[in-house]
C-alpha positions as CSV (number, residue, x, y, z in Angstrom):
1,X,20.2,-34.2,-12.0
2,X,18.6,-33.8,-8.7
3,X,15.5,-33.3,-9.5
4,X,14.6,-34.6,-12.7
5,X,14.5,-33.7,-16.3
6,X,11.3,-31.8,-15.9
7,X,12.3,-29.6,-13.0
8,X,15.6,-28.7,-14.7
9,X,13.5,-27.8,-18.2
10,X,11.2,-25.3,-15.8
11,X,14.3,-24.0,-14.4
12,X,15.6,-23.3,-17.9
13,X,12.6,-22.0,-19.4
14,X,12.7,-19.6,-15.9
15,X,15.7,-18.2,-16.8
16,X,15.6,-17.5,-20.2
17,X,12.5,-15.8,-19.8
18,X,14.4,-13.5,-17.0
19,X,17.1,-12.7,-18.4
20,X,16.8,-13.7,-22.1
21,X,14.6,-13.0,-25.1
22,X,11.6,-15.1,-23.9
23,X,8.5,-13.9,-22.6
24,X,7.1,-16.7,-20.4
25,X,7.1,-16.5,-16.4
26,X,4.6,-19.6,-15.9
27,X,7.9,-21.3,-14.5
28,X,9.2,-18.1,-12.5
29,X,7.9,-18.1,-8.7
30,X,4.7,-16.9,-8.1
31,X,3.5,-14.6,-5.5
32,X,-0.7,-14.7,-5.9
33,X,-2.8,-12.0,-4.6
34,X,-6.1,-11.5,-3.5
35,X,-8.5,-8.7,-3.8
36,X,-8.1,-8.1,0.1
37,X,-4.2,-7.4,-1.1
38,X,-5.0,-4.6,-3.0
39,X,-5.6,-2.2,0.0
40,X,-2.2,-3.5,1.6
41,X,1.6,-2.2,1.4
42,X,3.9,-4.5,-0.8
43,X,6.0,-4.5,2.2
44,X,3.3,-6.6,4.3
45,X,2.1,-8.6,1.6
46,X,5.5,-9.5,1.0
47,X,6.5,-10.4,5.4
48,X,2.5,-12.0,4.9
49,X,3.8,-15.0,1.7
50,X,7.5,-15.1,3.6
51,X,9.1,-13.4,0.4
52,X,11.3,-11.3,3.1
53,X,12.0,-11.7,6.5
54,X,10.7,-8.1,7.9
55,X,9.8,-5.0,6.4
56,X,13.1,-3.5,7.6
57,X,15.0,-5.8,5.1
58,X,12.4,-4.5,2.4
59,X,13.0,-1.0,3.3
60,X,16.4,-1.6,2.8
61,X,16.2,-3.1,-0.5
62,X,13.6,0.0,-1.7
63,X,16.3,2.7,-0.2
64,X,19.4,1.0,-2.0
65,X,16.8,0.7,-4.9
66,X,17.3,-2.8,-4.8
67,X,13.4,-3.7,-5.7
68,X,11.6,-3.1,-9.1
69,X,8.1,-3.8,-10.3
70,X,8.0,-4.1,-14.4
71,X,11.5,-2.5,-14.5
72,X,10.5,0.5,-12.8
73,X,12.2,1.1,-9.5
74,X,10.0,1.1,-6.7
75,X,10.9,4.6,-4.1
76,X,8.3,4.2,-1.9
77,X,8.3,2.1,1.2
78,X,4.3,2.5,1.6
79,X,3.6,1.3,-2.1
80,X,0.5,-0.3,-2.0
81,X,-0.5,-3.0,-4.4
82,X,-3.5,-2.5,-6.9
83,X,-4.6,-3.7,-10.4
84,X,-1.7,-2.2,-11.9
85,X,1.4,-3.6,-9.9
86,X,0.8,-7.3,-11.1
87,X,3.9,-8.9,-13.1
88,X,7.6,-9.0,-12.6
89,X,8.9,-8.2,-9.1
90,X,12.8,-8.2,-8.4
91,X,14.5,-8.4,-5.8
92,X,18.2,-7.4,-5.2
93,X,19.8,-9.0,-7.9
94,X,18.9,-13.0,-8.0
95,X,15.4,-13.0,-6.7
96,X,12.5,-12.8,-9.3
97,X,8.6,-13.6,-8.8
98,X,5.7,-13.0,-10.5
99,X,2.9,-11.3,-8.8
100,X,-0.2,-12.9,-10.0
101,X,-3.8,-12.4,-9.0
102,X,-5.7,-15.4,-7.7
């Protein structure tokens, strides 16, 4: 109502493709990446686009296995990014994104 029709059939699409049968994140938020990103912890890149507030609170999530990449549980607080980590990051349980490459 707030926003708009539009805005409210992005949100829906968002969700269903979270957390139902569909398969399309163009609505989901984006985190975009460079080449330069590939050499760089996901903590840093994350404290860099203001995804968390400090790389303590992402430490956290990683030790309380709080943070996935693709459904795989990410154990390592020095995971760096490269080719292979684009697509669905979550964090905790309400915060989704998808890590694209610019």
């Amino acid at each position: 109502m707030i926003h708009g029709e539009e805005e409210a059939t992005k949100a829906k699409e968002a969700t269903e493709a979270l957390f139902g049968s569909g398969n399309n994140l163009d609505n989901a938020p984006k985190i975009e990446v460079t080449d330069e990103d590939f050499s760089k912890e996901l903590l840093d890149v994350l404290v860099d686009r203001k995804i968390i507030k400090t790389k303590s609170e992402g430490r956290r999530l990683i030790e309380q296995n709080g943070m996935s990449l693709n459904d795989e549980k990410i154990k390592d607080v020095k995971f760096t990014l490269n080719d292979n980590t684009l697509g669905l990051l979550k964090l905790g349980k309400k915060k989704f994104y998808n890590i694209i490459k610019k």
